[in-house]
C-alpha positions in Angstrom: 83.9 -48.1 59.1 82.8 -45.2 61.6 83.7 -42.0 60.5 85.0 -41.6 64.2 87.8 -44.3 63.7 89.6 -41.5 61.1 92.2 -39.6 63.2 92.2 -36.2 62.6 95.4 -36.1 61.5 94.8 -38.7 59.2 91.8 -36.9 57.7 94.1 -34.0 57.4 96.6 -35.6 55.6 94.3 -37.5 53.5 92.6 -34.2 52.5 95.6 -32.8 51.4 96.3 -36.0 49.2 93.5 -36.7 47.0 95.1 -39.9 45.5 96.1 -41.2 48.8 92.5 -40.3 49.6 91.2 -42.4 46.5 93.2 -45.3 47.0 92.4 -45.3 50.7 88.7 -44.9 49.7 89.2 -48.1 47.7 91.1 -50.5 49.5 89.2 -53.5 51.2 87.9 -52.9 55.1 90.3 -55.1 56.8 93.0 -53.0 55.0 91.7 -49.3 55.8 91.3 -50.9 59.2 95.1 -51.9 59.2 96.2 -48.0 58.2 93.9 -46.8 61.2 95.4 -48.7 63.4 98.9 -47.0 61.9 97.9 -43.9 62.0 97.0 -43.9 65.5 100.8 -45.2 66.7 101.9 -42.0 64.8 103.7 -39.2 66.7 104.6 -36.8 64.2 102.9 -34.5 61.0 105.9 -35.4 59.1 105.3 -39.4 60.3 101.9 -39.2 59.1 102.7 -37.3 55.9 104.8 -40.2 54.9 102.2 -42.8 55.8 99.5 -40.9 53.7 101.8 -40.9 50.7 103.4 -44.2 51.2 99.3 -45.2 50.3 99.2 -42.5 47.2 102.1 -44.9 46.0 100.6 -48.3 46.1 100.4 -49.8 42.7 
């Protein structure tokens, strides 16, 4: 994955949640590539705050 797929408001968000960020580090391609493609629909900090802690709770 190109560092230039990661919306910036993703990479904010992510930044700020270092297990979101480790379990988004670790997921498979095709899934990090699924979340991208989420993150970029979103129109809101408090929409993407919820999407970056929705993947700090995955089990």
């Amino acid at each position: 994955m190109d560092r230039n797929d990661l919306p910036l408001g993703f990479g904010f968000a992510l930044a700020q949640n270092p297990d979101a960020m480790q379990r988004f580090s670790n997921l498979p391609e095709q899934e990090q590539r699924a979340l991208l493609q989420k993150a970029h629909t979103v129109s809101s900090k408090d929409e993407m705050q919820r999407l970056v802690n929705g993947i700090a709770a995955r089990v």
